[in-house]
Backbone as CSV, one residue per row, in Angstrom:
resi,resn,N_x,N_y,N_z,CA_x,CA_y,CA_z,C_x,C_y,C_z
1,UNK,-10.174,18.148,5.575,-10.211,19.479,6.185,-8.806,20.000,6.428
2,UNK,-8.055,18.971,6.607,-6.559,19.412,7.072,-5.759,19.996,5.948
3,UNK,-6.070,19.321,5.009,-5.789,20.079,3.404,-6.356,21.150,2.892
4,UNK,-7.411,21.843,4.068,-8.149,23.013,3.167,-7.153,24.066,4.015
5,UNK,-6.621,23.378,5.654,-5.910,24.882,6.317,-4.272,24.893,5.281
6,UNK,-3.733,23.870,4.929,-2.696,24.003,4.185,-2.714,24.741,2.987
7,UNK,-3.990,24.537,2.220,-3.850,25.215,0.829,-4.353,26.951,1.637
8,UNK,-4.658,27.282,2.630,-5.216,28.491,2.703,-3.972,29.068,3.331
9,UNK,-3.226,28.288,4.090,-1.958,29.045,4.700,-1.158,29.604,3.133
10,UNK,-0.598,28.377,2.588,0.317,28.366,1.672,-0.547,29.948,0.381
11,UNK,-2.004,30.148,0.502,-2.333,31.702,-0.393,-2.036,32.577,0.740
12,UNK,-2.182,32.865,2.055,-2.330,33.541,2.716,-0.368,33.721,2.573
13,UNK,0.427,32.978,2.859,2.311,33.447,2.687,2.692,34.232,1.271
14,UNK,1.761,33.580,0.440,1.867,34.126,-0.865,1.123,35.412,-1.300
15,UNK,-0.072,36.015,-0.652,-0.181,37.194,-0.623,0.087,38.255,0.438
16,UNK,0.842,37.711,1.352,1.425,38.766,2.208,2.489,39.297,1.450
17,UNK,3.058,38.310,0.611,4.686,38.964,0.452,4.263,40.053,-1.279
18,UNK,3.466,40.084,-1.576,2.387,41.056,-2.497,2.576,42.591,-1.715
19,UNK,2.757,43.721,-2.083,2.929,44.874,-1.713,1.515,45.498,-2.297
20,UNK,1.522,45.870,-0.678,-0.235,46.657,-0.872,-0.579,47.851,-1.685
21,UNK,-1.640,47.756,-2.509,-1.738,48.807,-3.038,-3.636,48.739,-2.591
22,UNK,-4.146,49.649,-3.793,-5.190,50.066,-3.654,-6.192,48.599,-4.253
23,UNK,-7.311,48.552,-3.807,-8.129,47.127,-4.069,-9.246,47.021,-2.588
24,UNK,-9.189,45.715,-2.732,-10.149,45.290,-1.812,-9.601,44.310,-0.507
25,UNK,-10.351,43.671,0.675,-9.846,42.597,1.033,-11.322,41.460,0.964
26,UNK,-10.468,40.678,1.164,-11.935,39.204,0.820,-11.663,38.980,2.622
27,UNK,-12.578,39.222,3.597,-12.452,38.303,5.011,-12.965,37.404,5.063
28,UNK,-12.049,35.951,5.707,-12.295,34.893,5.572,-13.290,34.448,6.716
29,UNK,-13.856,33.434,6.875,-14.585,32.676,8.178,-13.481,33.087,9.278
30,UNK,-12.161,32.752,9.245,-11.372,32.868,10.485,-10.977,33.653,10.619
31,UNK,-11.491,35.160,9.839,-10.551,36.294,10.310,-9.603,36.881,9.415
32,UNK,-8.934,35.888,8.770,-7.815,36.693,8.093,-8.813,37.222,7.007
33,UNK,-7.769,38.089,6.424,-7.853,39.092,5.035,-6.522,38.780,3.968
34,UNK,-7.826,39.119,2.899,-6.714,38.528,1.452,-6.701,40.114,1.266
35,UNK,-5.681,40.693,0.296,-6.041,41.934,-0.426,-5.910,41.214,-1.994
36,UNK,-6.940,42.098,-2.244,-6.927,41.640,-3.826,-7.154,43.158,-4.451
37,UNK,-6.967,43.051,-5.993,-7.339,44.065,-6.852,-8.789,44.405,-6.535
38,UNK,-9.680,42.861,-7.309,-10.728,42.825,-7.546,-10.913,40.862,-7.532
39,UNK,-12.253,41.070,-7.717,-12.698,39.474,-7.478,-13.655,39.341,-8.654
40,UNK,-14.141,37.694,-9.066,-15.600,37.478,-9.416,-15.688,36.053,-8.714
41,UNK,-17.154,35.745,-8.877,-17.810,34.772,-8.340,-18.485,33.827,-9.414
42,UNK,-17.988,32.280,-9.269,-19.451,31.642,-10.084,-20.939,31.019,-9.246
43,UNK,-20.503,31.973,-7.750,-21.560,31.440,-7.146,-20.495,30.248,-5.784
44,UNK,-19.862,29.205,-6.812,-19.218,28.199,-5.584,-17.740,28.255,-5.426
45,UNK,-16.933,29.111,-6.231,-15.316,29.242,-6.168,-15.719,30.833,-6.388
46,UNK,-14.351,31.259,-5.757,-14.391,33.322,-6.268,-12.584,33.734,-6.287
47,UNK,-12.398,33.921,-7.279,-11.406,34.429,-7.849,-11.064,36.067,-7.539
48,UNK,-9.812,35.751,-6.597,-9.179,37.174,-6.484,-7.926,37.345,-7.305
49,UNK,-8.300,38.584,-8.172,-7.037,39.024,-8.835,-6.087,40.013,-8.047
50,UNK,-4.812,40.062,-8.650,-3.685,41.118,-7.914,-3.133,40.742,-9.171
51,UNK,-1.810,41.800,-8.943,-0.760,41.972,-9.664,0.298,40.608,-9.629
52,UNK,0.631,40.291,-11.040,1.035,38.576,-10.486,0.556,37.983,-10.767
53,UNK,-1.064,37.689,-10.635,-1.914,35.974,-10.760,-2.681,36.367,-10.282
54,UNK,-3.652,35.058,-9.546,-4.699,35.197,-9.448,-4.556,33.539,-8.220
55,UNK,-5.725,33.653,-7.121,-6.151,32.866,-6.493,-7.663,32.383,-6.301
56,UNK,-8.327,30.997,-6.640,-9.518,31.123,-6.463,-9.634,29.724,-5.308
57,UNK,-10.876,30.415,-4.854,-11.200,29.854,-3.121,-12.866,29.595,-3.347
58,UNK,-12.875,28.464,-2.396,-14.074,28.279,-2.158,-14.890,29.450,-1.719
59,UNK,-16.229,29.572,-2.515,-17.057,30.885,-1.871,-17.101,30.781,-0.620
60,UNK,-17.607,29.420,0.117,-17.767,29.408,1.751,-16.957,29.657,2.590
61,UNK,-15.290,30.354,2.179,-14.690,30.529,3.004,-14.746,31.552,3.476
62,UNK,-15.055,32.358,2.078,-15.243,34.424,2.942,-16.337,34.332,3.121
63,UNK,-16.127,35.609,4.005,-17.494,36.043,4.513,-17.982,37.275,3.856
64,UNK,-17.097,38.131,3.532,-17.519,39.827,3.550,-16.316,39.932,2.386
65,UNK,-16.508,41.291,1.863,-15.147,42.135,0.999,-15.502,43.772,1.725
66,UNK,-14.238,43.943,1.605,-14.303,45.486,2.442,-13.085,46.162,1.564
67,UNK,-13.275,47.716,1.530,-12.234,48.292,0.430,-10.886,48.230,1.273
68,UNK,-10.211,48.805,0.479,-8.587,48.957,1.187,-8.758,49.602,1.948
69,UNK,-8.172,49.634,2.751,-8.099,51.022,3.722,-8.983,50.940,5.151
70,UNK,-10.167,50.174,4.707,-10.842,49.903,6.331,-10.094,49.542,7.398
71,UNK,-10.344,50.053,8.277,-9.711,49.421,9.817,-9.972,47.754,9.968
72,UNK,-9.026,47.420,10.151,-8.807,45.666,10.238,-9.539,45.530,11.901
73,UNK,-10.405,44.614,11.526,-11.160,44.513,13.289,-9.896,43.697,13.890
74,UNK,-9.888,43.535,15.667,-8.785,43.516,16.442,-9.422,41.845,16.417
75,UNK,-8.324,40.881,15.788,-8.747,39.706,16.153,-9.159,39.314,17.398
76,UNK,-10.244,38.050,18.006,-10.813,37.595,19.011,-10.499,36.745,18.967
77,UNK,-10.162,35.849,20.351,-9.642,34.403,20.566,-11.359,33.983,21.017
78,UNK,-11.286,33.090,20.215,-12.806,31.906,20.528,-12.623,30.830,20.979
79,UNK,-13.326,29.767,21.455,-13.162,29.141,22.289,-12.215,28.259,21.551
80,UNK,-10.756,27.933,22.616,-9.604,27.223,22.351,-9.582,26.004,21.719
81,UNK,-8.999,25.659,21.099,-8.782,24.013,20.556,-7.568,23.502,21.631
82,UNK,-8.413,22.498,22.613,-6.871,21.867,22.933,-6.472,20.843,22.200
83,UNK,-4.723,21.077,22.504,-4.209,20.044,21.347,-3.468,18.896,22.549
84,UNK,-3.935,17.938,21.432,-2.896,16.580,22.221,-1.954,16.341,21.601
85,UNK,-0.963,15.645,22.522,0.189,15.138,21.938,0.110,14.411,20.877
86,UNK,1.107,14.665,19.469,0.652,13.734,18.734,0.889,12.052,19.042
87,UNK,0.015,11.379,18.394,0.570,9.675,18.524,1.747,9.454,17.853
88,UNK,2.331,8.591,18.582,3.919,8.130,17.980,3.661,6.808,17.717
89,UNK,3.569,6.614,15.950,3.983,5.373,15.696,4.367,4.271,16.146
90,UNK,3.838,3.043,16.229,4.272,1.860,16.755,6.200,1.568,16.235
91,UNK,6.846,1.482,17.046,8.370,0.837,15.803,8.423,0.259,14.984
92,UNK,8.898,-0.186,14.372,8.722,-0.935,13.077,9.957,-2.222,13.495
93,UNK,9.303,-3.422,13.205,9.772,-4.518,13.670,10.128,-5.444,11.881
94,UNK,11.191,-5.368,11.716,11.212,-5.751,10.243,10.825,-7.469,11.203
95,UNK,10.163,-8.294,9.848,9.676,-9.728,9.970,10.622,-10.390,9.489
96,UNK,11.261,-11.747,10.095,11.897,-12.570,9.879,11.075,-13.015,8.738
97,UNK,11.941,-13.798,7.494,11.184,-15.157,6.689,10.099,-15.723,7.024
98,UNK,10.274,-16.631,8.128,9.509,-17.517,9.034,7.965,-16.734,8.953
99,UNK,7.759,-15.400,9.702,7.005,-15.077,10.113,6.248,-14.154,9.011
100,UNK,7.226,-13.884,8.054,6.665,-13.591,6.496,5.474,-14.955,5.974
101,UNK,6.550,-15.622,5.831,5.408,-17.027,5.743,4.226,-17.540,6.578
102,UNK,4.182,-17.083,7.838,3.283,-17.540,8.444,1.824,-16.371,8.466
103,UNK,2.229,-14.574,8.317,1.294,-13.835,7.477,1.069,-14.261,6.555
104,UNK,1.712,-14.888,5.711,1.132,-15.139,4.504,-0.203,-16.008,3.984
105,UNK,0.161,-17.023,5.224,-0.616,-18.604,5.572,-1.767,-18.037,5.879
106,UNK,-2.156,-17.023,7.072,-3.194,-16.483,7.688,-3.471,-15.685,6.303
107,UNK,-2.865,-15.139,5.619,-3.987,-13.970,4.474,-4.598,-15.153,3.575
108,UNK,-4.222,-16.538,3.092,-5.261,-16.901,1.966,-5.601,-18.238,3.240
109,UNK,-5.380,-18.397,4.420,-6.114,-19.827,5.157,-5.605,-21.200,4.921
110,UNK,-4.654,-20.851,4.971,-3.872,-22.130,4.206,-2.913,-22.336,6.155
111,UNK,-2.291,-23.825,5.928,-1.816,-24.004,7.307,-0.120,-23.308,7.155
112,UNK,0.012,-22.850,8.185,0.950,-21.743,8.601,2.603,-23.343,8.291
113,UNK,2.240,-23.828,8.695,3.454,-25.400,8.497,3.194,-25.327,7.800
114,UNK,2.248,-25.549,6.689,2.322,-25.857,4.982,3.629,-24.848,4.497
115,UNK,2.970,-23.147,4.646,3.392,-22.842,3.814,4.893,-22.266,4.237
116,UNK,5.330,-21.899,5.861,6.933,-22.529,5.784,7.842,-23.483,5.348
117,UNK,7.514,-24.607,4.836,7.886,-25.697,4.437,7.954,-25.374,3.349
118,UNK,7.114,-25.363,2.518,7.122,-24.579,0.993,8.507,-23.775,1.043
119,UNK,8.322,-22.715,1.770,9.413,-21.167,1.695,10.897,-22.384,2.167
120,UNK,10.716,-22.809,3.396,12.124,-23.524,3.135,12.590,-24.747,1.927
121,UNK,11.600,-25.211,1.454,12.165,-26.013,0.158,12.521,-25.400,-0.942
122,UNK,11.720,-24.482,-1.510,12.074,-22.949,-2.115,13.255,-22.679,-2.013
123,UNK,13.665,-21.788,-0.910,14.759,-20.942,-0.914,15.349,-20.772,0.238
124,UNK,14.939,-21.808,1.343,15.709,-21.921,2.631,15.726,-20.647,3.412
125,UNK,14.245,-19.993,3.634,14.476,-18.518,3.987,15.246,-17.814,3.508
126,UNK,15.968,-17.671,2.326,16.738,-16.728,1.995,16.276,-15.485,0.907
127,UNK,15.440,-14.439,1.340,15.074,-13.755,0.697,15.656,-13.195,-0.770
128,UNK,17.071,-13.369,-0.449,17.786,-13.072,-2.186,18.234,-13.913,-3.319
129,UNK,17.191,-15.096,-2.953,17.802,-16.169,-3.938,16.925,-15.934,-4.811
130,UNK,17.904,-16.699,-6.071,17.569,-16.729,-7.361,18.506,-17.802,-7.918
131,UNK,16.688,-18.535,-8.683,17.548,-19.666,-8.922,18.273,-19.661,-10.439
132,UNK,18.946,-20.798,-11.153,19.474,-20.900,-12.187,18.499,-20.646,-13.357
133,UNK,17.027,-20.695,-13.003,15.825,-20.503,-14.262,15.366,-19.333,-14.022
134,UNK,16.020,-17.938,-12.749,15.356,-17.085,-13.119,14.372,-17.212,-11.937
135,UNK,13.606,-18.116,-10.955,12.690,-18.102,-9.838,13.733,-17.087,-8.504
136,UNK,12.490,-16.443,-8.203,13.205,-14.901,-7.488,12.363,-15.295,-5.755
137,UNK,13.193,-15.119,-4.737,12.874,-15.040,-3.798,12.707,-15.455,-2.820
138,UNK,11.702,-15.824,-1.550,11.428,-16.397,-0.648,10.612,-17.963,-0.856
139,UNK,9.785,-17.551,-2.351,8.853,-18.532,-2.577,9.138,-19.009,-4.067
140,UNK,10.125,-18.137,-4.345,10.701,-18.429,-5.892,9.808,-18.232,-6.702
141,UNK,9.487,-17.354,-6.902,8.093,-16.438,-7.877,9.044,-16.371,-9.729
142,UNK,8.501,-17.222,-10.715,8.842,-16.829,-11.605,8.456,-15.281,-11.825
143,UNK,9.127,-14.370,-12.952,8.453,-13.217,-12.853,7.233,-13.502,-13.737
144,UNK,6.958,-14.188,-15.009,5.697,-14.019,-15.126,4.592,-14.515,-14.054
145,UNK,4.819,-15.452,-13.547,4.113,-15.707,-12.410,3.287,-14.517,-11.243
146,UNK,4.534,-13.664,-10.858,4.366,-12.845,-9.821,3.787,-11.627,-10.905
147,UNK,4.107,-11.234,-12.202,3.647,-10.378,-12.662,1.689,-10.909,-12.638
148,UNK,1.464,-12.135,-13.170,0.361,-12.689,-12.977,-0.794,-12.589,-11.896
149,UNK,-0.107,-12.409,-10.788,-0.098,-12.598,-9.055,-0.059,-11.368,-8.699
150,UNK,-0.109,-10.223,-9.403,0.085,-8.704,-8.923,0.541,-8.421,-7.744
151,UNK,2.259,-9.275,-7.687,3.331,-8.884,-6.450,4.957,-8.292,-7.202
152,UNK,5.421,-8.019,-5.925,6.738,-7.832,-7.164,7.493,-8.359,-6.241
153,UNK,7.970,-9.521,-7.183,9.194,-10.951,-6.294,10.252,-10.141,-5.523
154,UNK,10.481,-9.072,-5.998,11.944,-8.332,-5.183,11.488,-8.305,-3.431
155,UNK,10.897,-8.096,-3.393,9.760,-7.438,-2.117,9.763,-8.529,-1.310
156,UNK,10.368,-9.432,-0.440,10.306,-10.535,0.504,8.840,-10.324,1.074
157,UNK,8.209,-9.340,1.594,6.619,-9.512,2.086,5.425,-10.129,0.917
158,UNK,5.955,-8.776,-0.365,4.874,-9.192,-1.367,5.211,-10.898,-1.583
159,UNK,6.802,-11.260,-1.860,7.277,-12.509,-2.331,5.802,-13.921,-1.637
160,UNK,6.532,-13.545,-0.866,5.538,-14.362,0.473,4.343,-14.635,0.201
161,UNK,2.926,-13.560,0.049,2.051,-13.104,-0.474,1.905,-14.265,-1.464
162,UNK,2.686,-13.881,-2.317,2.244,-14.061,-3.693,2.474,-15.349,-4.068
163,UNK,3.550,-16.311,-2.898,3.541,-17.462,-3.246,2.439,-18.177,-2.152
164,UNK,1.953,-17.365,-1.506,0.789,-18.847,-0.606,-0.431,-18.502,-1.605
165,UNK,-0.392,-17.227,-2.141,-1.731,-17.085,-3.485,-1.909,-18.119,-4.462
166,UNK,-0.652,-18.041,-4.893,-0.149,-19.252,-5.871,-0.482,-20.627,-5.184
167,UNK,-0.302,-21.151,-4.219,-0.344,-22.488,-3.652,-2.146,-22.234,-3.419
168,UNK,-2.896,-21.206,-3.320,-4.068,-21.772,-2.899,-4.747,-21.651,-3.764
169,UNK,-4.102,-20.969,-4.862,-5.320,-21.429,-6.234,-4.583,-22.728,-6.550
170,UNK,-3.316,-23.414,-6.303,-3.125,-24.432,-7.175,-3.990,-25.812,-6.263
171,UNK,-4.174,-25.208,-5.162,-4.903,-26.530,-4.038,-6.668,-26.248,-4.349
172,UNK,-6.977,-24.943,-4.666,-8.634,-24.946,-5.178,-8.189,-25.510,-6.772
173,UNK,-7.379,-25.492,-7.450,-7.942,-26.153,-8.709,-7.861,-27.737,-9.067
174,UNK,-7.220,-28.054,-7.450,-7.495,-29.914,-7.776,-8.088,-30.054,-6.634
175,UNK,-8.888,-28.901,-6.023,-9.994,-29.486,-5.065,-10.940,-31.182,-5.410
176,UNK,-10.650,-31.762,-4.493,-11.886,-32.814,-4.881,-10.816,-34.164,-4.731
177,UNK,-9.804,-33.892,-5.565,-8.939,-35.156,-5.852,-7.812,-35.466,-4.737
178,UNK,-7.792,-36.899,-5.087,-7.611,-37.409,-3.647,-6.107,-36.821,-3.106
179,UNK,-5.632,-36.498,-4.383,-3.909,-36.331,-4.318,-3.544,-34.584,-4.469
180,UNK,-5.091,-34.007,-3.967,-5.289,-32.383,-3.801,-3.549,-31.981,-3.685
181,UNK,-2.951,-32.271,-2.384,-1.731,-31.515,-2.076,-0.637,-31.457,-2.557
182,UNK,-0.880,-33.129,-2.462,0.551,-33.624,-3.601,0.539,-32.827,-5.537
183,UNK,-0.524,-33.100,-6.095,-0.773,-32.407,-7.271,-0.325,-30.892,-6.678
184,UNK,-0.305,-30.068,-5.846,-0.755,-28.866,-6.253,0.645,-28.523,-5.647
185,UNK,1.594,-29.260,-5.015,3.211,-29.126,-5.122,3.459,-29.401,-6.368
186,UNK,3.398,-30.183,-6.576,4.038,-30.653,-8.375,3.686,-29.331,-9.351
187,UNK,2.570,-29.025,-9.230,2.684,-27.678,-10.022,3.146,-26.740,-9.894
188,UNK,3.055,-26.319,-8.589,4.261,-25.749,-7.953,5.617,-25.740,-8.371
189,UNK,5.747,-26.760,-8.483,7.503,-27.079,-8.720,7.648,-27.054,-10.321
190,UNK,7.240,-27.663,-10.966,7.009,-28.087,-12.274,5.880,-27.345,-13.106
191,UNK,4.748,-26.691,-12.818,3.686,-26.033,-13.713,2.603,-26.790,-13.600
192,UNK,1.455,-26.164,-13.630,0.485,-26.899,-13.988,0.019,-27.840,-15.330
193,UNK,0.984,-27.290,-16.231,0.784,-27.627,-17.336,1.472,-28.843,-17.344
194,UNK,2.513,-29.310,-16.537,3.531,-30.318,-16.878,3.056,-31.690,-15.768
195,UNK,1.698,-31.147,-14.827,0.941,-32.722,-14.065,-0.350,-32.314,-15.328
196,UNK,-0.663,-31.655,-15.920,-1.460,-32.055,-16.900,-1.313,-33.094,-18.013
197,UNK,0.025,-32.641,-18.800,0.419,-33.746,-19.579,0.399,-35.104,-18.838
198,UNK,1.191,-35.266,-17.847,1.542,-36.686,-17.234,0.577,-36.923,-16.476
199,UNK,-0.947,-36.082,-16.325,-1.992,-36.308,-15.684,-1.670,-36.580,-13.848
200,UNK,-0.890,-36.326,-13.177,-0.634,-36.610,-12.319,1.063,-35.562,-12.105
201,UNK,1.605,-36.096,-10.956,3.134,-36.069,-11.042,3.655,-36.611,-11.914
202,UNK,4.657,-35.368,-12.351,5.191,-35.752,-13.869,6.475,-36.489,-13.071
203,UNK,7.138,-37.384,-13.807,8.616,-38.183,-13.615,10.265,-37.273,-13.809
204,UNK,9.967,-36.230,-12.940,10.744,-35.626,-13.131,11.560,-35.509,-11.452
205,UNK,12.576,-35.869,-11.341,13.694,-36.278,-9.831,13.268,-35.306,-9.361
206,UNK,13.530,-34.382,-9.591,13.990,-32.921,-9.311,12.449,-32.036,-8.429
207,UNK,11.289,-33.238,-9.188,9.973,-32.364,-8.612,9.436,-33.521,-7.743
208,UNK,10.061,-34.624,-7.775,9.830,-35.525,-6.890,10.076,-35.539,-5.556
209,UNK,11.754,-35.042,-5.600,12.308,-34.837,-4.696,11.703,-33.525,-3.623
210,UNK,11.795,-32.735,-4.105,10.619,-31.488,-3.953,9.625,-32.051,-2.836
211,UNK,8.524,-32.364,-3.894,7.552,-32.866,-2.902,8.031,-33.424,-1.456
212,UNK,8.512,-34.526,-1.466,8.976,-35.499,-0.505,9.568,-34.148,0.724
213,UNK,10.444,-32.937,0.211,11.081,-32.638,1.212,9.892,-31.619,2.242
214,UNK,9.159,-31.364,1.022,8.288,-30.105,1.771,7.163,-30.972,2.388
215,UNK,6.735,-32.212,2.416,5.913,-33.260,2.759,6.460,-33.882,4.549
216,UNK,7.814,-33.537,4.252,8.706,-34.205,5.140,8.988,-33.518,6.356
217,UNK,8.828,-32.182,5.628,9.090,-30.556,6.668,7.844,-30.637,7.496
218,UNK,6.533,-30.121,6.344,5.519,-30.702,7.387,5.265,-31.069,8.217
219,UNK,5.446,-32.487,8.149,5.254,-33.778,8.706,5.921,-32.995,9.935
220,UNK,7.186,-33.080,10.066,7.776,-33.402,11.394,7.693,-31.481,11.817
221,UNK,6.872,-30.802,11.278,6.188,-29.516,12.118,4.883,-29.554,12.851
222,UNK,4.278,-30.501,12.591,3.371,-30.595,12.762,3.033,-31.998,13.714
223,UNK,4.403,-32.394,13.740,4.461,-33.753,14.719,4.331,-33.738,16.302
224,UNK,4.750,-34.654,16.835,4.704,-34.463,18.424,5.850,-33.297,18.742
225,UNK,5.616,-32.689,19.412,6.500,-31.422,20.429,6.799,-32.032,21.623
């Protein structure tokens, strides 16, 4: 509705500044008057012509057409609209890393320690890393990955997102098996394709090490306080 008083203001500025001649006016539900040349109707839109162009309006907005020249009735105030103050936006609180990761945990149900631990083995909270292969971000989103994941790695919120997505399809697709978490870091780190070949954790330092640290983070987040 708020878009029907904008498009009717924005014809109503645009045919005032129109120099009156001889024609008609279209009166609307609220009173005002268009002047036009002439009009037609298909019944549910009605087209007023003038010199210039042309405007077409919902039929339900006029009411009447009256020639040029009639006496304009003396507008009436009807019963008032009170207005309230508008609402003012909450501030905007940009989110630390941390707490990027821990929305993230709550959108796919995954534990909020899991998936900080992840983000700090990743990229140590540092939203602008990028590693030597090209992994972008908080959660180190290859781009085909994140293109995959319909996020865009630049984006530290989407980043986030898109890597606890990633961790909870890789933990539903070795649902069942005993080594669910551990497997579904290793792919993580390494691909799914690369604990497929080696059927397990592949022998690679680098994804070993991995595991162990984000296992380790865990652990002692989730330990005694």
């Amino acid at each position: 509705m708020r878009g029907s008083f904008h498009i009717i203001g924005a014809v109503l500025a645009l045919l005032a500044a129109i120099p009156s001649q001889a024609g008609e006016f279209a009166v609307l539900a609220n009173g005002s008057r268009l002047l036009a040349d002439r009009h037609d109707s298909d019944g549910t839109r009605v087209r007023l012509f003038y010199k210039g162009g042309e405007t077409s309006l919902p039929a339900s907005l006029i009411v009447r057409f009256e020639e040029d020249g009639a006496p304009e009735p003396t507008p009436t105030l009807k019963t008032p609209v009170p207005l309230q103050p508008a609402p003012q936006p909450p501030p905007l609180t940009p989110k630390t890393p941390a707490q990027m990761a821990t929305a993230a945990a709550q959108a796919f149900a995954l534990p909020e320690a899991f998936v900080r631990s992840v983000m700090r083995a990743e990229s140590g909270f540092q939203p602008l890393a990028i590693s030597p292969k090209g992994a972008i971000g908080l959660m180190q989103l290859m781009p085909d990955t994140a293109r995959d994941l319909g996020v865009n790695p630049h984006d530290p919120e989407q980043n986030a997102l898109g890597g606890a997505k990633y961790l909870h399809d890789l933990l539903a697709r070795y649902e069942g098996n005993p080594d669910q978490v551990i497997l579904a870091l290793a792919a993580y780190n390494a691909g799914p394709a690369a604990v497929e070949k080696y059927h397990g954790v592949p022998p690679y330092a680098e994804t070993r090490q991995y595991i162990w640290r984000v296992v380790n983070q865990w652990v002692k987040e989730n330990g005694p306080r």
